[in-house]
Biopython code that builds the backbone (N, CA, C, O; Angstrom):
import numpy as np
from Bio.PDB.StructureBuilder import StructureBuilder

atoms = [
    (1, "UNK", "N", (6.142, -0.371, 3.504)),
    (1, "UNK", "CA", (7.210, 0.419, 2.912)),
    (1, "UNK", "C", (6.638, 1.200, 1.729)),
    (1, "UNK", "O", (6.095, 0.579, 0.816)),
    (2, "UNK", "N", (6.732, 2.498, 1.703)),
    (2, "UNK", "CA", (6.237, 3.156, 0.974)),
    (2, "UNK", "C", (7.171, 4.269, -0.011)),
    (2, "UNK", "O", (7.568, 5.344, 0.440)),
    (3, "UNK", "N", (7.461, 3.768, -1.538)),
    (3, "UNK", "CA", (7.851, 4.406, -2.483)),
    (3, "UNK", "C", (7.647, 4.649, -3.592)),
    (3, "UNK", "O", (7.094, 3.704, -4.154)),
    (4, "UNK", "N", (7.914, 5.890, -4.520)),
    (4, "UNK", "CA", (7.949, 6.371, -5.440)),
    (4, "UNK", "C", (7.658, 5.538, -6.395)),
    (4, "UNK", "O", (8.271, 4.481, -6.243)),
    (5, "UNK", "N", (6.865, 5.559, -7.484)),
    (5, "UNK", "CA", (6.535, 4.525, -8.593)),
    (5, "UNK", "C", (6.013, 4.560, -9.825)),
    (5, "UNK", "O", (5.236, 5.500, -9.658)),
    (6, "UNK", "N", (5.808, 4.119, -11.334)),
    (6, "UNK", "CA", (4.957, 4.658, -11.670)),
    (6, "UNK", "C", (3.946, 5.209, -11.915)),
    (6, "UNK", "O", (3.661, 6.291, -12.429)),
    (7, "UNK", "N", (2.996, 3.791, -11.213)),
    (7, "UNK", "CA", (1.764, 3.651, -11.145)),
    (7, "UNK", "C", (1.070, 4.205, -10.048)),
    (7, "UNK", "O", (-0.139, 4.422, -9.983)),
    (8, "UNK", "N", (1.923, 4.414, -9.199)),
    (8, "UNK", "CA", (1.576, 4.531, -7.485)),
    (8, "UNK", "C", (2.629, 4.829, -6.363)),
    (8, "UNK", "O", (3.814, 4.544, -6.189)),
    (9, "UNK", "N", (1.641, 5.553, -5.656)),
    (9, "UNK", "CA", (2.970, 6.346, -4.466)),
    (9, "UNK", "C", (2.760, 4.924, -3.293)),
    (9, "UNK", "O", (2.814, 5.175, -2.089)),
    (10, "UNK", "N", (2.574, 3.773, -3.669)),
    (10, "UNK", "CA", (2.619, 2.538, -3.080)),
    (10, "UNK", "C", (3.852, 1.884, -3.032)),
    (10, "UNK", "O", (4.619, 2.429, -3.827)),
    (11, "UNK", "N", (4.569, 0.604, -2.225)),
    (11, "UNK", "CA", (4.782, -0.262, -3.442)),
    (11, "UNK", "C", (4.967, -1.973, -2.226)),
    (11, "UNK", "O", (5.422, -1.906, -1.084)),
    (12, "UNK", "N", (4.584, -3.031, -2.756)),
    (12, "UNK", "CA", (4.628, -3.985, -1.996)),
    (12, "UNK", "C", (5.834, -5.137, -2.085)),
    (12, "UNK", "O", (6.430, -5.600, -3.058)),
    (13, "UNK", "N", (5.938, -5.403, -0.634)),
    (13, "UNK", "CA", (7.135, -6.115, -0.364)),
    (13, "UNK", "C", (6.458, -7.800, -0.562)),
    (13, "UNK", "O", (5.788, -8.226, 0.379)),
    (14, "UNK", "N", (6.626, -8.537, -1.570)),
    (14, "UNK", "CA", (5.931, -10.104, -1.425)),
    (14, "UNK", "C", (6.948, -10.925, -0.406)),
    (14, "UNK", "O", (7.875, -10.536, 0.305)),
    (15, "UNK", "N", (6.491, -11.961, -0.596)),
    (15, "UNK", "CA", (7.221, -12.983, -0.389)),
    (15, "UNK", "C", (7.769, -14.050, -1.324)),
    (15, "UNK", "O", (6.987, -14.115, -2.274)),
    (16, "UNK", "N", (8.677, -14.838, -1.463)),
    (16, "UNK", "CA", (9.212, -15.433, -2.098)),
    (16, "UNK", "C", (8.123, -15.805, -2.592)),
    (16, "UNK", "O", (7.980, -15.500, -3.776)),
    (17, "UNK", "N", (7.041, -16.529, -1.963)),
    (17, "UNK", "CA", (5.981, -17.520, -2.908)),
    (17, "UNK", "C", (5.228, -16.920, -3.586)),
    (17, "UNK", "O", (4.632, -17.484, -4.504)),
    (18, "UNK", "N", (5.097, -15.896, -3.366)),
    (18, "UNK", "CA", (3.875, -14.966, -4.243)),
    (18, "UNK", "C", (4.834, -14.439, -5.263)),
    (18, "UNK", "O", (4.471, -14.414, -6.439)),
    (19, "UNK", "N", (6.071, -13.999, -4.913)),
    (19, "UNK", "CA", (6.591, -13.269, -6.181)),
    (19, "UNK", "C", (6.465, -14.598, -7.344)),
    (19, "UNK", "O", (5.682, -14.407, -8.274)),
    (20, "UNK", "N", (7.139, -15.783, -7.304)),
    (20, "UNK", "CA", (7.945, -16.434, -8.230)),
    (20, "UNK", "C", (6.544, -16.863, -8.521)),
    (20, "UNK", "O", (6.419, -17.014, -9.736)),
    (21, "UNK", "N", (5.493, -17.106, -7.895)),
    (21, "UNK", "CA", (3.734, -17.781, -8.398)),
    (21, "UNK", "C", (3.246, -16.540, -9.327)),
    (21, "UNK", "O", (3.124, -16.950, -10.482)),
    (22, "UNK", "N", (2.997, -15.469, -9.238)),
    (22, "UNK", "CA", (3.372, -13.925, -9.713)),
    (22, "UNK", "C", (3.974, -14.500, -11.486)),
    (22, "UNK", "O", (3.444, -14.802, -12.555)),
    (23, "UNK", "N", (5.128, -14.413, -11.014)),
    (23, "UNK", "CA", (6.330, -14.042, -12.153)),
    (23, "UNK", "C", (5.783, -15.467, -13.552)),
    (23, "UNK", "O", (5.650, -15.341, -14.769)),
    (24, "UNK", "N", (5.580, -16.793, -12.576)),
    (24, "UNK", "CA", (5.599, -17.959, -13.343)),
    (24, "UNK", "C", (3.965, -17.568, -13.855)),
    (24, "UNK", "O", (3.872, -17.612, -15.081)),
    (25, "UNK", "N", (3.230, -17.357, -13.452)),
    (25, "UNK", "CA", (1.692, -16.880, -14.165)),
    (25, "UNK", "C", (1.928, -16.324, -15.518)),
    (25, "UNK", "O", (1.574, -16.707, -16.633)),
    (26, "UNK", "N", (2.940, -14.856, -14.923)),
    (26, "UNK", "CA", (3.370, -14.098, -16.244)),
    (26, "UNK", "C", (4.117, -14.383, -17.274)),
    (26, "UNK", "O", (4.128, -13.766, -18.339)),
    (27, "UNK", "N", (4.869, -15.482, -16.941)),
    (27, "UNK", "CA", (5.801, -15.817, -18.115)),
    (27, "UNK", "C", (5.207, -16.888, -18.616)),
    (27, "UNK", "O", (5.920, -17.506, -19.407)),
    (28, "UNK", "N", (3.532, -17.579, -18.327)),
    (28, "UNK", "CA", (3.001, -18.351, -19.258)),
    (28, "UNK", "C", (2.099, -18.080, -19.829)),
    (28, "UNK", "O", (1.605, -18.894, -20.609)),
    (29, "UNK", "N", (1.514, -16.717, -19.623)),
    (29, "UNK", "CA", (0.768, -15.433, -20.392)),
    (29, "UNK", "C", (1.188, -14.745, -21.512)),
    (29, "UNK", "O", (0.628, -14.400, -22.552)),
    (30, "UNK", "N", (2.816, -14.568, -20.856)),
    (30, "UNK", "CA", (3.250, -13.798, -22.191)),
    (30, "UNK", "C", (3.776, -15.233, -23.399)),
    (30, "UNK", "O", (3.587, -15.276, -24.614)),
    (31, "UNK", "N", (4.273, -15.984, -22.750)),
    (31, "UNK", "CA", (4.222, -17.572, -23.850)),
    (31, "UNK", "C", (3.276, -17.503, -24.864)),
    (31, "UNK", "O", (3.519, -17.525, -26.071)),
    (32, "UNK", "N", (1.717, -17.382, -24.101)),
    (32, "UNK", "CA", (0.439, -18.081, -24.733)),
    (32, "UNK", "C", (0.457, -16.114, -25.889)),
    (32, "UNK", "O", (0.190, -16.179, -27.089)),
    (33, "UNK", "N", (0.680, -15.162, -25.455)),
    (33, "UNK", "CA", (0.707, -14.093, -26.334)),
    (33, "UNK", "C", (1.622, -14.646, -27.752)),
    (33, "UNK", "O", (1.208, -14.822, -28.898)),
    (34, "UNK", "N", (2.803, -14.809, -27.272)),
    (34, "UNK", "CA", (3.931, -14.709, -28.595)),
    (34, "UNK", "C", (3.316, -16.112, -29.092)),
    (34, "UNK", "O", (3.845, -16.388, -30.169)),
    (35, "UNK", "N", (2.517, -16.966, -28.753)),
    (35, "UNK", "CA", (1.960, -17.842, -29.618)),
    (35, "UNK", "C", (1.052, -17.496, -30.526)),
    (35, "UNK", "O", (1.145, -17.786, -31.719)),
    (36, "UNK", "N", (-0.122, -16.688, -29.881)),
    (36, "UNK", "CA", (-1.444, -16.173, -30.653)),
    (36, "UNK", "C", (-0.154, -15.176, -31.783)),
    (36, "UNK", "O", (-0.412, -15.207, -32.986)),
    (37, "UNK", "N", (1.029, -14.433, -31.377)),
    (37, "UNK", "CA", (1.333, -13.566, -32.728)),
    (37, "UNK", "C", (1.852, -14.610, -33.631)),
    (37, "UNK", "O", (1.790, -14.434, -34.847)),
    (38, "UNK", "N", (2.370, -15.711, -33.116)),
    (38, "UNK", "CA", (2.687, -16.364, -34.555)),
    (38, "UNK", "C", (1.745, -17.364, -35.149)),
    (38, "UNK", "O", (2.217, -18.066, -36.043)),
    (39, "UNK", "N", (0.420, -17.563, -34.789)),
    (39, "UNK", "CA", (-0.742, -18.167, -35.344)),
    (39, "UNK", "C", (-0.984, -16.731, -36.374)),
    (39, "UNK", "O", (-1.386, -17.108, -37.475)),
    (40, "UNK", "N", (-0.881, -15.619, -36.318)),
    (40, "UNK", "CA", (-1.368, -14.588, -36.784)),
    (40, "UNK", "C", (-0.637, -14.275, -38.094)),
    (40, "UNK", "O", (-1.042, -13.750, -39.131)),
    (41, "UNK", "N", (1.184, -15.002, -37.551)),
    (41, "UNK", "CA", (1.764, -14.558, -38.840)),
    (41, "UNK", "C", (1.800, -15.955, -39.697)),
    (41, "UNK", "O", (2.319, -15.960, -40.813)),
    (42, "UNK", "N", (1.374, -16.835, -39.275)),
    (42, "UNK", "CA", (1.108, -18.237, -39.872)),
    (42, "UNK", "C", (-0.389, -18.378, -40.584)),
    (42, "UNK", "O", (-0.821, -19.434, -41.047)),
    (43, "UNK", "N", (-0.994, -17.290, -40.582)),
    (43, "UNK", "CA", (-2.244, -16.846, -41.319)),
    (43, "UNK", "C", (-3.024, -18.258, -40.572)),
    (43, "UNK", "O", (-3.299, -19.135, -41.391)),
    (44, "UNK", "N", (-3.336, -18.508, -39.369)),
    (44, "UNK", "CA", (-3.963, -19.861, -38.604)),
    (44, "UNK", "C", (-5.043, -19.109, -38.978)),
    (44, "UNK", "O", (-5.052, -17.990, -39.490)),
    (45, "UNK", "N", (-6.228, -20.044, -38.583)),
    (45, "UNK", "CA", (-7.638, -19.741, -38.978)),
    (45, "UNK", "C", (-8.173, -18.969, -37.663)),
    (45, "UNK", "O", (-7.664, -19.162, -36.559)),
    (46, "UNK", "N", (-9.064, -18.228, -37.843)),
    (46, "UNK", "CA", (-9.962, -17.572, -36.967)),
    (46, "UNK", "C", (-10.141, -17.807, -35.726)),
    (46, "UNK", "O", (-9.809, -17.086, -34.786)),
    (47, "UNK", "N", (-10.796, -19.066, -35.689)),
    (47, "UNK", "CA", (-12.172, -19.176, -34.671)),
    (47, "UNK", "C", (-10.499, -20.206, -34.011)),
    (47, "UNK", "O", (-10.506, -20.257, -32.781)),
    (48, "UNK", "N", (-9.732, -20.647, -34.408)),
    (48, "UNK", "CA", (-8.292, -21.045, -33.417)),
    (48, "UNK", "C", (-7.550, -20.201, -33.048)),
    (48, "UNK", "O", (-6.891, -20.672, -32.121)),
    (49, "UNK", "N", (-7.143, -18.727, -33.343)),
    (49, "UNK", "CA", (-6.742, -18.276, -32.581)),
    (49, "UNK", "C", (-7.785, -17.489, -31.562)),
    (49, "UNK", "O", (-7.364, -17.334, -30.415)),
    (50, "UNK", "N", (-8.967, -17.030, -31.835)),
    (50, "UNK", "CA", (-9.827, -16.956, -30.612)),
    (50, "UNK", "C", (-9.670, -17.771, -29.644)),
    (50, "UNK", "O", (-9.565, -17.358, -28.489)),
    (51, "UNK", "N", (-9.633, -18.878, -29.912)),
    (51, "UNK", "CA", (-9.496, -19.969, -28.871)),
    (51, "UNK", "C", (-8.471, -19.720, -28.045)),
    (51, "UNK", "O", (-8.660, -20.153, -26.908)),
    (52, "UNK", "N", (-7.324, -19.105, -28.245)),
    (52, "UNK", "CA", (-6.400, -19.462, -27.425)),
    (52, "UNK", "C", (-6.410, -17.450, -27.008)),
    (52, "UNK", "O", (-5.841, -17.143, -25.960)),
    (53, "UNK", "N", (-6.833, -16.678, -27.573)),
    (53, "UNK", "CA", (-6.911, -15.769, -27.009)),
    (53, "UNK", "C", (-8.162, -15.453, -25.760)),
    (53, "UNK", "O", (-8.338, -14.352, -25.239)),
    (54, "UNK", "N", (-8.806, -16.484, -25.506)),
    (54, "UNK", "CA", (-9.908, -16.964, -24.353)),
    (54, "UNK", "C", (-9.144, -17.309, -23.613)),
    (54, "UNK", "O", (-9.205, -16.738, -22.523)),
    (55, "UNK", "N", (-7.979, -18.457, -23.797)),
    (55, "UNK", "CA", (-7.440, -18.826, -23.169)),
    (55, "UNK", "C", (-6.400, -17.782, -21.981)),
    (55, "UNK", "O", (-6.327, -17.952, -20.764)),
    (56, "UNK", "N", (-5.650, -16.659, -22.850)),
    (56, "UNK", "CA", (-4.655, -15.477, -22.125)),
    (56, "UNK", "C", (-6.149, -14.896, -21.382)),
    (56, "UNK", "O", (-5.998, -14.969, -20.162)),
    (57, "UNK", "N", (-7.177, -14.487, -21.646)),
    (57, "UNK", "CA", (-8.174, -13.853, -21.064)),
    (57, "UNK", "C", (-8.473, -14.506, -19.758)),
    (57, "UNK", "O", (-8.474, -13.765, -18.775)),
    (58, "UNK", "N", (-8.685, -15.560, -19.616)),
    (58, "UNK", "CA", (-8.682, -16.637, -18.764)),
    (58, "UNK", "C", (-7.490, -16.701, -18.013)),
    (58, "UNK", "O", (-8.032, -16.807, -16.912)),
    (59, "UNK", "N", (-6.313, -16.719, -17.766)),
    (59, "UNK", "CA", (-5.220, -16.521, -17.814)),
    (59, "UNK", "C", (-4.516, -15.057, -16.770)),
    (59, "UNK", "O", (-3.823, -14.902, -15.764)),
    (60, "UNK", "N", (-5.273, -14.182, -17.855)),
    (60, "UNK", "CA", (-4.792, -12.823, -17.003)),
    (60, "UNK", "C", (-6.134, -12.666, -15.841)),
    (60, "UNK", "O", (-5.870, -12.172, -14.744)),
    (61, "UNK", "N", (-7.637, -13.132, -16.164)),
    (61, "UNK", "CA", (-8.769, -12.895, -14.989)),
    (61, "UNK", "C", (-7.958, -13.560, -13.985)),
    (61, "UNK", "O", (-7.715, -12.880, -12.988)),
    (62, "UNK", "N", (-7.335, -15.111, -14.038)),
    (62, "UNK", "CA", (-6.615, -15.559, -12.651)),
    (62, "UNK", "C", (-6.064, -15.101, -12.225)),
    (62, "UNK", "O", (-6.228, -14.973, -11.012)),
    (63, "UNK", "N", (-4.844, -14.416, -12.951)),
    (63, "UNK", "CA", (-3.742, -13.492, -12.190)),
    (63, "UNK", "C", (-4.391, -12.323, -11.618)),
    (63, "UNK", "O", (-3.758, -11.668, -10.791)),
    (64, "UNK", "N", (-5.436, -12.012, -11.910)),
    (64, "UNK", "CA", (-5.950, -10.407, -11.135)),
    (64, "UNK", "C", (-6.563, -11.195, -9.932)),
    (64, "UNK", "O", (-6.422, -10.544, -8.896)),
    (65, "UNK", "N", (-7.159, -12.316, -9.750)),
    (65, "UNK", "CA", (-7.875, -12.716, -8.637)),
    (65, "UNK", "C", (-7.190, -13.322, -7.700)),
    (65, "UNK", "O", (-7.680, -13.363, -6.571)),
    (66, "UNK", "N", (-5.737, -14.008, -7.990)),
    (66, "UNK", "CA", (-4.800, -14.362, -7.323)),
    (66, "UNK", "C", (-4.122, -12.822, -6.891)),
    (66, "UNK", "O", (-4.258, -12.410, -5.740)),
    (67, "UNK", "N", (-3.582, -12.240, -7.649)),
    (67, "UNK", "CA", (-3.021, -10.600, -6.908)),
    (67, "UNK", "C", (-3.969, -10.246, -6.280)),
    (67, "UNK", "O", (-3.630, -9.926, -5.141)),
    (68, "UNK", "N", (-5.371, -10.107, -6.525)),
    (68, "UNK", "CA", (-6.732, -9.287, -5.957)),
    (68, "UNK", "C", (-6.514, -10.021, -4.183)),
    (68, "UNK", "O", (-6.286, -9.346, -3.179)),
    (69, "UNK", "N", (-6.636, -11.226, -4.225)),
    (69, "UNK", "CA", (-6.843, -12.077, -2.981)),
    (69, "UNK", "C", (-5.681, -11.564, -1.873)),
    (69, "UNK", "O", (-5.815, -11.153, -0.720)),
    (70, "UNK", "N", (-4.376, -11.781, -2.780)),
    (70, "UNK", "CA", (-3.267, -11.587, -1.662)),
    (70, "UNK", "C", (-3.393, -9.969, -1.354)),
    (70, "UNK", "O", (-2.901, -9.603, -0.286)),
    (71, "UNK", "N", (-4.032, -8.924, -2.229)),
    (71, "UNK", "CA", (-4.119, -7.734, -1.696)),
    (71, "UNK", "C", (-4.757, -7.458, -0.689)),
    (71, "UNK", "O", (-4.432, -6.619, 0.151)),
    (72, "UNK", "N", (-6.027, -8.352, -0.681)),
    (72, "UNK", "CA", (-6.888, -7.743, 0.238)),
    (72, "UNK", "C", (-6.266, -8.735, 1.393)),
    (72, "UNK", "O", (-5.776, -7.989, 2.241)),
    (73, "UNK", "N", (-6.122, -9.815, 1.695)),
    (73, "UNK", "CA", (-5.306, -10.225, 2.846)),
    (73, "UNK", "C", (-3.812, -9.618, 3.516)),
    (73, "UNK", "O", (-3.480, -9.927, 4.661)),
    (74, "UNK", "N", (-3.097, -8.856, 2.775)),
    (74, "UNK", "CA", (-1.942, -7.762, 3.613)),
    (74, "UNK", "C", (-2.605, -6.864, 2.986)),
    (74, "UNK", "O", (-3.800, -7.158, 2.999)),
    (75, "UNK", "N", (-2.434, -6.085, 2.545)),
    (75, "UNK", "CA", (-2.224, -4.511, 2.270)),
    (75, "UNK", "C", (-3.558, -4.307, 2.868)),
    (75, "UNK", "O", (-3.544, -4.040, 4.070)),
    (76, "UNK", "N", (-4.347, -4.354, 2.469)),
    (76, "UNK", "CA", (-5.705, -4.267, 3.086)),
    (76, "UNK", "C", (-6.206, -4.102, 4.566)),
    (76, "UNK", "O", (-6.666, -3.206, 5.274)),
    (77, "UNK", "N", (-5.928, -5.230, 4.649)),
    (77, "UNK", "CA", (-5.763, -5.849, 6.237)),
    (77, "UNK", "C", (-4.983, -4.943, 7.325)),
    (77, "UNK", "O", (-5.465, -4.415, 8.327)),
    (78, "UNK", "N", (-3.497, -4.900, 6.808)),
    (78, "UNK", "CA", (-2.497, -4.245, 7.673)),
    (78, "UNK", "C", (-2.956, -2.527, 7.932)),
    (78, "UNK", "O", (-2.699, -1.873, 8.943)),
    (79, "UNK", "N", (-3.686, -2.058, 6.725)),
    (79, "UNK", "CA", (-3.946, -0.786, 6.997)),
    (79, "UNK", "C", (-5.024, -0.447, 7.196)),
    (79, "UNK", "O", (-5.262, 0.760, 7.164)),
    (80, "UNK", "N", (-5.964, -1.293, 7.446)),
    (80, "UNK", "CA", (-7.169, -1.017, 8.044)),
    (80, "UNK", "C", (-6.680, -1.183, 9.438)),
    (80, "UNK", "O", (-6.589, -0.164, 10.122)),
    (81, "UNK", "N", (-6.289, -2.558, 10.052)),
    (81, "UNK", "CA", (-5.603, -2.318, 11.390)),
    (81, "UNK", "C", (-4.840, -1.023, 11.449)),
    (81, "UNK", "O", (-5.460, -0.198, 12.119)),
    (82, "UNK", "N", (-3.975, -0.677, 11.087)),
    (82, "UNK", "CA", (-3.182, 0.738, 11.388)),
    (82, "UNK", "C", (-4.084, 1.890, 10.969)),
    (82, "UNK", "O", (-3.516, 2.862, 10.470)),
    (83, "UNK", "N", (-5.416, 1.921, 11.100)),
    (83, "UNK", "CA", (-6.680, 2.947, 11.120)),
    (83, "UNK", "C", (-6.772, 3.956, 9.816)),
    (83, "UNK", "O", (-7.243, 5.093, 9.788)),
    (84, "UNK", "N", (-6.093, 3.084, 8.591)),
    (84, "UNK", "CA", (-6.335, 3.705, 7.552)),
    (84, "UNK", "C", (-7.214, 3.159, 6.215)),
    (84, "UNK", "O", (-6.994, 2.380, 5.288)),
    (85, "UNK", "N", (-8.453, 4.102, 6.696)),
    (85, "UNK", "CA", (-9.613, 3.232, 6.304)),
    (85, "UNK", "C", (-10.092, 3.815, 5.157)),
    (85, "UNK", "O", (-11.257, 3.598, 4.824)),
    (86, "UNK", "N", (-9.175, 4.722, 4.316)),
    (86, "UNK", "CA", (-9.169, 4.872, 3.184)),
    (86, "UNK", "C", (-8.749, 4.215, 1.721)),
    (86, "UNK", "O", (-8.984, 4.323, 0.518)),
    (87, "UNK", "N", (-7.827, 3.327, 2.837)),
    (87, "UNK", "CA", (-7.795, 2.067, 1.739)),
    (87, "UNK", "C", (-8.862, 1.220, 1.261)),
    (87, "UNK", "O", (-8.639, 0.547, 0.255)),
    (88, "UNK", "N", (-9.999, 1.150, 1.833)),
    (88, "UNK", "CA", (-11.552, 0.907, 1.396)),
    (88, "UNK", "C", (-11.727, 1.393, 0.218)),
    (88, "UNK", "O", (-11.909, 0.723, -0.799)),
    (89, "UNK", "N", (-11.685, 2.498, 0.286)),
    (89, "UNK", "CA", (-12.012, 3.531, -0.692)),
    (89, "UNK", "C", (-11.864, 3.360, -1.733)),
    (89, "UNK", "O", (-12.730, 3.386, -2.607)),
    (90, "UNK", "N", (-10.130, 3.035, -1.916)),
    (90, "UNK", "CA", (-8.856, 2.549, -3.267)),
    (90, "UNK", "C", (-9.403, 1.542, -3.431)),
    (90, "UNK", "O", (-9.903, 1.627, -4.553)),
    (91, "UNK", "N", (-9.795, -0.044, -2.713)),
    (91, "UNK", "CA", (-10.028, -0.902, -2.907)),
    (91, "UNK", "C", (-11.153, -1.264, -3.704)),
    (91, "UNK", "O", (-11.077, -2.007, -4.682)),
    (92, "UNK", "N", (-12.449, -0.606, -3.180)),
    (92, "UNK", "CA", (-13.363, 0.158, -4.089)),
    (92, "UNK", "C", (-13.663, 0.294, -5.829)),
    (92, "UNK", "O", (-14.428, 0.049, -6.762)),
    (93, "UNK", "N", (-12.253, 0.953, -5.343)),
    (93, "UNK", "CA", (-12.467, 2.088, -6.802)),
    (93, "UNK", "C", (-11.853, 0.672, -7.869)),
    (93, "UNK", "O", (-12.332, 0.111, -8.855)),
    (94, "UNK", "N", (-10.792, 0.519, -7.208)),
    (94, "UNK", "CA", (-10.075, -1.079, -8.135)),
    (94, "UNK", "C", (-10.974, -1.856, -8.566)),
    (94, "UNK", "O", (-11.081, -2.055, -9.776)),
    (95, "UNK", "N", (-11.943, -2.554, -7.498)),
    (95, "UNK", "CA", (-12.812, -3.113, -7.891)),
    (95, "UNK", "C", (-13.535, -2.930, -9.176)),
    (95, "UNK", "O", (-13.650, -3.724, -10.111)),
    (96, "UNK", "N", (-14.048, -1.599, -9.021)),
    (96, "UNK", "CA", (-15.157, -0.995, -10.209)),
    (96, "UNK", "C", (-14.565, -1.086, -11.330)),
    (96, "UNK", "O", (-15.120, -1.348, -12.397)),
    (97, "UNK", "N", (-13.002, -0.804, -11.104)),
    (97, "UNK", "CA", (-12.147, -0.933, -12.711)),
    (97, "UNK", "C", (-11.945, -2.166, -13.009)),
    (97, "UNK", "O", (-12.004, -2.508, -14.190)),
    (98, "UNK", "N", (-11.687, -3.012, -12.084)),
    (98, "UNK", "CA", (-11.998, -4.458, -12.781)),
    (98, "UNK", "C", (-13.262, -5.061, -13.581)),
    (98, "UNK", "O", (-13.285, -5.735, -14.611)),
    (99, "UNK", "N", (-14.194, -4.644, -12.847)),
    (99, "UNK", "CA", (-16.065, -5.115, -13.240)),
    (99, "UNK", "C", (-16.282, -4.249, -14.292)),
    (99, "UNK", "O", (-17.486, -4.058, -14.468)),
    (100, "UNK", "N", (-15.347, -3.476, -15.286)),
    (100, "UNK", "CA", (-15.816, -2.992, -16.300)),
    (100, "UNK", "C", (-16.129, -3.938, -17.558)),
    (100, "UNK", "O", (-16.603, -3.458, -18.588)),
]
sb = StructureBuilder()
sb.init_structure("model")
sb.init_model(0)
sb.init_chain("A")
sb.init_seg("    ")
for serial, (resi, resn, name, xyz) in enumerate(atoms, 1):
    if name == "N":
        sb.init_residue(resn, " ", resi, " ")
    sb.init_atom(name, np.array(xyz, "f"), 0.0, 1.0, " ", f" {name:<3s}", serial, name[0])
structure = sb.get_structure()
C-alpha cells in the first residue's frame, strides 16, 4: 500500500506484533531520554549521565536493527519478488546512512 508521507512516498502496513514491539522499544527510549534531562537538571555528575546516554545509544542501534531486519524480510522481499529491484538500491543507500 502505497501513500503520501513525510518522509516517503512509502508507507508500511505492520502487524500487531511488530507495531506494539515498535511502539514499547520507543516508549522506553524516550523514558531513558526524559531521565538523562533530569540527571542534567539535577546537576548529576558527568561520566553518570554518559552512562545512561550509552545506554539510549544502545537502545535506539536495537531499534534500527530490529526495524532494519523486519524491512528487509517484507518490504524487501515482496518487491524484489514483484521485479522491483530498485529497492536494492534504497536499501543500499539506508544502509550507508546507517554505517555513518
Amino acid at each position: 500500500m502505497e501513500e503520501q508521507s513525510c518522509c516517503s512516498h512509502k508507507k508500511k502496513e505492520r502487524s500487531e506484533k511488530e507495531y506494539k514491539d515498535l511502539i514499547h522499544r520507543l516508549n522506553r527510549i524516550e523514558g531513558q531520554v526524559r531521565g538523562i534531562r533530569s540527571m542534567v537538571e539535577k546537576d548529576v555528575y558527568c561520566t553518570d549521565i554518559l552512562v545512561q546516554v550509552a545506554a539510549v545509544n544502545a537502545a535506539l542501534n536495537s531499534f534500527n536493527k530490529v526495524l532494519l531486519e523486519n524491512h528487509i524480510r517484507s518490504c524487501v522481499v515482496r518487491d524484489i519478488r514483484d521485479g522491483r529491484e530498485e529497492t536494492l538500491d534504497e536499501l543500499v543507500g539506508t544502509l550507508k546512512k546507517l554505517m555513518r
